[in-house]
Backbone as a printed PyTorch tensor [residue, N CA C, xyz], in Angstrom:
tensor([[[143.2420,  79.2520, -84.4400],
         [143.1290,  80.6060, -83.9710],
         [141.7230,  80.7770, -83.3760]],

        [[141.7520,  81.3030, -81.9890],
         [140.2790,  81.2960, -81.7390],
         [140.1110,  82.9510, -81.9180]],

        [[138.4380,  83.2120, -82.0140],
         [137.9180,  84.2890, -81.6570],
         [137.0870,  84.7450, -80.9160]],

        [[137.2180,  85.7270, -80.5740],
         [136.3570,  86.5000, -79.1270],
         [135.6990,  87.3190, -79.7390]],

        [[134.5290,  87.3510, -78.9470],
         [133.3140,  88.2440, -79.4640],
         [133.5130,  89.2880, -78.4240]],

        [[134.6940,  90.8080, -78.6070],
         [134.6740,  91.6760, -77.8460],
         [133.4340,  92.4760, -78.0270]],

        [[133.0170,  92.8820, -79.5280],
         [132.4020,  94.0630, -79.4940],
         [130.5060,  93.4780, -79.0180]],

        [[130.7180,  92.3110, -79.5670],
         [128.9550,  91.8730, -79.0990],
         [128.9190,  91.5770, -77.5890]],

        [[130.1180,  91.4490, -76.7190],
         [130.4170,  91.5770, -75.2610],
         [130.5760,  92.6970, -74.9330]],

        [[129.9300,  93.5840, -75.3870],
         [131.0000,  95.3910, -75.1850],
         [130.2270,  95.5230, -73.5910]],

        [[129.1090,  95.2080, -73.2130],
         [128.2510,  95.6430, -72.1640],
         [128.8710,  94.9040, -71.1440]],

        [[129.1340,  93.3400, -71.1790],
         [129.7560,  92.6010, -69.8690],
         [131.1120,  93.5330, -70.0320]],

        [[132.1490,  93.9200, -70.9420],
         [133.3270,  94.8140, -70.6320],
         [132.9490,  96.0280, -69.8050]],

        [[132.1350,  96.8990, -70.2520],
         [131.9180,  98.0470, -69.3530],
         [131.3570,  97.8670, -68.1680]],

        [[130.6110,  96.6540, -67.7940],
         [130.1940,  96.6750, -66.2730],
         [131.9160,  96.0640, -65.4660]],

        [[132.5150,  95.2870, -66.3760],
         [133.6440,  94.6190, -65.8140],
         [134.6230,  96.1800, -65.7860]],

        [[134.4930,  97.0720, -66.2460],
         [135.5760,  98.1770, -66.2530],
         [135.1820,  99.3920, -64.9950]],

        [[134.0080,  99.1100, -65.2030],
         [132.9480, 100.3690, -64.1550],
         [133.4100,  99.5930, -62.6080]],

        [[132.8750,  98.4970, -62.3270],
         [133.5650,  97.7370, -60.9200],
         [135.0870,  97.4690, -61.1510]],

        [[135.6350,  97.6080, -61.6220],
         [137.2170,  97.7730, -61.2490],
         [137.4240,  99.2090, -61.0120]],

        [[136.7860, 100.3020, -61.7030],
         [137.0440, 101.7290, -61.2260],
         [136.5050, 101.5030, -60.0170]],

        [[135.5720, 101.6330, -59.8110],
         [135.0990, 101.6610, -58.2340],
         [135.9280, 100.9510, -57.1830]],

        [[136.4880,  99.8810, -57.3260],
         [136.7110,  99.0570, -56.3010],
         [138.2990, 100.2020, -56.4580]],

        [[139.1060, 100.6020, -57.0040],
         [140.2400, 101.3480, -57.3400],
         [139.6290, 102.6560, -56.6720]],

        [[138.7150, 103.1090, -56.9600],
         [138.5900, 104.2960, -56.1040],
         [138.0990, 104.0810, -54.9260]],

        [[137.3350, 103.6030, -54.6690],
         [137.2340, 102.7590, -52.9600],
         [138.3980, 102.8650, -52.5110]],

        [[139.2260, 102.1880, -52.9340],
         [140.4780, 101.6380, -52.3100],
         [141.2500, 102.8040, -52.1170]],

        [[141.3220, 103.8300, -52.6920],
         [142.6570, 105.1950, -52.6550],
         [141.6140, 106.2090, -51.5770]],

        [[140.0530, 105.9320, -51.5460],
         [139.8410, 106.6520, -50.3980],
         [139.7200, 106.5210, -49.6450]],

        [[139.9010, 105.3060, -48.9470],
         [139.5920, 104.2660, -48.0970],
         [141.0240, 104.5320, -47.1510]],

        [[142.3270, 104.2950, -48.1920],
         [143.5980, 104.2360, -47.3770],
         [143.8860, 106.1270, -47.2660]],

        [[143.3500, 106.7900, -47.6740],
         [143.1470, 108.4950, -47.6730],
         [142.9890, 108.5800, -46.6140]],

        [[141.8430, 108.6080, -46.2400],
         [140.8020, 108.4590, -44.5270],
         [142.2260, 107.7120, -43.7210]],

        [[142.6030, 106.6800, -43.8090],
         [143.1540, 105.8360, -43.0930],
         [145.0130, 106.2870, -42.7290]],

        [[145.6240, 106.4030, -43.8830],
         [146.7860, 107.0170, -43.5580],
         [147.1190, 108.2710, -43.7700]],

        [[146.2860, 109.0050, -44.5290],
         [146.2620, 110.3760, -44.8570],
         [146.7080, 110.8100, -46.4120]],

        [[147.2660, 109.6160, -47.4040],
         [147.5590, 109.6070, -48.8040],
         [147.1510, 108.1800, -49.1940]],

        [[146.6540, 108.3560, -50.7440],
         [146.0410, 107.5670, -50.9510],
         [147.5390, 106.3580, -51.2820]],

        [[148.5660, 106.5840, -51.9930],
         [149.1270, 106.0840, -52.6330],
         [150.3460, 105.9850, -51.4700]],

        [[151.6090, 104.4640, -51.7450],
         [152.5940, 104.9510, -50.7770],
         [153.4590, 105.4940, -51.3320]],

        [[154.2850, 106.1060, -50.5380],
         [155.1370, 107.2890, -50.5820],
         [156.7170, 106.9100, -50.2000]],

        [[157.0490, 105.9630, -50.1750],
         [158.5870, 105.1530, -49.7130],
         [159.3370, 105.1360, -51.1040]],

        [[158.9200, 105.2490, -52.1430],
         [159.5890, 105.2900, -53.4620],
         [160.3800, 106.8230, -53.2470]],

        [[161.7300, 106.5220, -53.6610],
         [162.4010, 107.8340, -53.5420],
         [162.8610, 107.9690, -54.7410]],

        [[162.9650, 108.9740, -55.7780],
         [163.3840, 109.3430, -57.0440],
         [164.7920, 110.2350, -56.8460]],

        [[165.3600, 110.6250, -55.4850],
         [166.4850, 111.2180, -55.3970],
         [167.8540, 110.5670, -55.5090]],

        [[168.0570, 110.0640, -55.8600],
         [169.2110, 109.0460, -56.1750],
         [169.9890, 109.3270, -55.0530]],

        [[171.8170, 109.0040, -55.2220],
         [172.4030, 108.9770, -53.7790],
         [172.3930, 107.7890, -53.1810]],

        [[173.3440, 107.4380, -52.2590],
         [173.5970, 106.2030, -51.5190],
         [173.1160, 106.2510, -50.2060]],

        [[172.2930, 105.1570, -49.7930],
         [171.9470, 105.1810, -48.2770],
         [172.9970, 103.7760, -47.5310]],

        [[173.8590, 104.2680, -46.1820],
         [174.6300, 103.5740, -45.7210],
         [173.9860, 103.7090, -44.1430]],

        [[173.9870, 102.1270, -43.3140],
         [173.1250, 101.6710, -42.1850],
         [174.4710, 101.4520, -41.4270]],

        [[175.1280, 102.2780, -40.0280],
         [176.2000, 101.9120, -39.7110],
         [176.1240, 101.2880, -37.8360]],

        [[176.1270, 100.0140, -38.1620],
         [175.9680,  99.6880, -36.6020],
         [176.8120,  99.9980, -35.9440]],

        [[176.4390, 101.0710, -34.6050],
         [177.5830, 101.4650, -33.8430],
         [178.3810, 100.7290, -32.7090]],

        [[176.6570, 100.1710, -32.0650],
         [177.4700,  99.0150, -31.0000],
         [176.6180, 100.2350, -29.7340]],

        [[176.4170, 101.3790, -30.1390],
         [175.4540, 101.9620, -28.1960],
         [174.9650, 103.4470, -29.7290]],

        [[174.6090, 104.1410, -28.5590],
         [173.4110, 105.2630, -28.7690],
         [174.6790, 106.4720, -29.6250]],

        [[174.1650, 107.2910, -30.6830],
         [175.0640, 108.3820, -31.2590],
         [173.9600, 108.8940, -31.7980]],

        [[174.7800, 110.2890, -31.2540],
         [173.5980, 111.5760, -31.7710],
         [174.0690, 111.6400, -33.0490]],

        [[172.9090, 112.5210, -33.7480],
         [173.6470, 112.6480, -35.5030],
         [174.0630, 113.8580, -35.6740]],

        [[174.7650, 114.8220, -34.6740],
         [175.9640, 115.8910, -34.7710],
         [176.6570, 115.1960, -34.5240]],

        [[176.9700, 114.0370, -33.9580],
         [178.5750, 113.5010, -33.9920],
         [178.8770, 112.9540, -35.3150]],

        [[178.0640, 112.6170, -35.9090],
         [178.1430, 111.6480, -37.1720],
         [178.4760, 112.6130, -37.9520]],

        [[177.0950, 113.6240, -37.9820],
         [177.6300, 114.5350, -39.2680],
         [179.3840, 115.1840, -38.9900]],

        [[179.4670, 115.6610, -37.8810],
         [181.4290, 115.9180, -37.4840],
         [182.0060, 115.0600, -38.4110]],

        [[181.7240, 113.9120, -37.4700],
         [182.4720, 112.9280, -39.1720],
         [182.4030, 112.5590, -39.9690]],

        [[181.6200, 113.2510, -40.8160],
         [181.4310, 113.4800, -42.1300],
         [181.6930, 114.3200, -43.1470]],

        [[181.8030, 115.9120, -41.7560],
         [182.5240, 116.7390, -42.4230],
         [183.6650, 116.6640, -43.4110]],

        [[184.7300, 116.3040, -42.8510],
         [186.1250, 115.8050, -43.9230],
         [185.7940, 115.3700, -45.2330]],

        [[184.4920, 114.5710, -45.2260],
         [184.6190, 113.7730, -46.2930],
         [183.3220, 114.7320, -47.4990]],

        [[182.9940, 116.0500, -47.3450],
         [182.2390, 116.9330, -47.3880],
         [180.9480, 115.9400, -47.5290]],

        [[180.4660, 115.4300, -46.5090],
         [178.6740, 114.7210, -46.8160],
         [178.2830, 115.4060, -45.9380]],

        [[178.5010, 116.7310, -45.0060],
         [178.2250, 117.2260, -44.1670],
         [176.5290, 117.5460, -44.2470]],

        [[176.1120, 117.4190, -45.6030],
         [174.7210, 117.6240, -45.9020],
         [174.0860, 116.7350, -45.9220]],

        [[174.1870, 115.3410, -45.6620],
         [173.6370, 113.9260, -45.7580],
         [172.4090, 114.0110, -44.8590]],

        [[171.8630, 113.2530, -44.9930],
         [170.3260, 113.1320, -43.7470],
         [171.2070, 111.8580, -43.0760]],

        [[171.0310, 112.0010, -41.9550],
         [171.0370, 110.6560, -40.7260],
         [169.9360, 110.9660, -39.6950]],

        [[169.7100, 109.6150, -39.8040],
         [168.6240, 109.0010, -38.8640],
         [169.3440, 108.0660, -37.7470]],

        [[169.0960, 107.9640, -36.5620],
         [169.1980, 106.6210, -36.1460],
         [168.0250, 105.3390, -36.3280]],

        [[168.6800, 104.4930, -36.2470],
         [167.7340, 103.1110, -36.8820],
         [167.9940, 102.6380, -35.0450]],

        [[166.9220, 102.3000, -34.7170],
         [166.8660, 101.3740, -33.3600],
         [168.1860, 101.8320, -32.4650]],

        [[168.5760, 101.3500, -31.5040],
         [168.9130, 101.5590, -30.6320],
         [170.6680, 101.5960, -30.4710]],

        [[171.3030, 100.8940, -31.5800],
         [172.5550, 101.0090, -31.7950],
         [172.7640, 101.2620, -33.4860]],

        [[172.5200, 101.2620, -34.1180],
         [172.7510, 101.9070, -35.6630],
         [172.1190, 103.5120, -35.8000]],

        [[172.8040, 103.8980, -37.4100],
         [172.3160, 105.5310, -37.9780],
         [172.3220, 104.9570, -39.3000]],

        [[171.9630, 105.8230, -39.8030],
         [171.4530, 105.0470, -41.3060],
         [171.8550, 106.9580, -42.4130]],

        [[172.5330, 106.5880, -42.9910],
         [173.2780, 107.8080, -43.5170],
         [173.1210, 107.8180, -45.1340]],

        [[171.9180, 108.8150, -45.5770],
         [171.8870, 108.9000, -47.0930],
         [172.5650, 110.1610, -47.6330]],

        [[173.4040, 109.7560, -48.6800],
         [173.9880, 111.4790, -48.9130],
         [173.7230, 110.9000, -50.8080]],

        [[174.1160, 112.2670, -51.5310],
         [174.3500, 112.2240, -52.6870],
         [175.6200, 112.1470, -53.1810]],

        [[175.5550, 111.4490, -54.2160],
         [177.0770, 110.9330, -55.0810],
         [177.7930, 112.5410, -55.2520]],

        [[179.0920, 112.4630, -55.1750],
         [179.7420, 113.6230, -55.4330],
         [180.1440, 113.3660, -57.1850]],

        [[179.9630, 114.1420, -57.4370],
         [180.7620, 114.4390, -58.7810],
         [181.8540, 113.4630, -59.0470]],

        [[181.8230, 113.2300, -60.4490],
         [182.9670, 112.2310, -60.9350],
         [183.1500, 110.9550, -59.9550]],

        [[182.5390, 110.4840, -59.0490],
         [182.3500, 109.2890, -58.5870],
         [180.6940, 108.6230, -58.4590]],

        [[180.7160, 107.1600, -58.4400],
         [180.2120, 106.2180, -58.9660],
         [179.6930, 105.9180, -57.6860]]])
């Protein structure tokens, strides 16, 4: 079993804890200035299914949502993705998976 001398090291720990804060706060103001938030923001906590539908040419997303109506996702977000796909996130309806 070995042992470490934390507490008679306590001073190399706090300079080792003080330059990791800094270099951590550097860093969140650094990308602040730079993208406008420090942290990224692509994590989504809204659950729901996102579906990418290659069309094959260009579609506005009132035609999409039309056909979506029937299937009530009429509230879904669509995007188009590049130049022939839409990319369609809606939320799970009730009692389905």
């Amino acid at each position: 079993m070995s042992k470490i001398d934390f507490i008679g090291r306590s001073k190399i720990w706090l300079v080792i804890s003080i330059v990791v804060f800094a270099f951590v706060t550097t860093t969140l103001i650094v990308r602040h200035t730079t993208n406008g938030f420090p942290v990224e923001r692509s994590i989504e906590f809204t659950g729901g299914s996102l579906v990418t539908v290659k069309t094959g040419e260009a579609v506005k997303a009132g035609d999409v949502r039309k056909l979506l109506k029937p299937l009530k996702l009429s509230k879904s977000i669509i995007q188009p993705v590049g130049n022939d796909s839409v990319m369609i996130r809606y939320n799970s309806q009730k009692g389905q998976n």
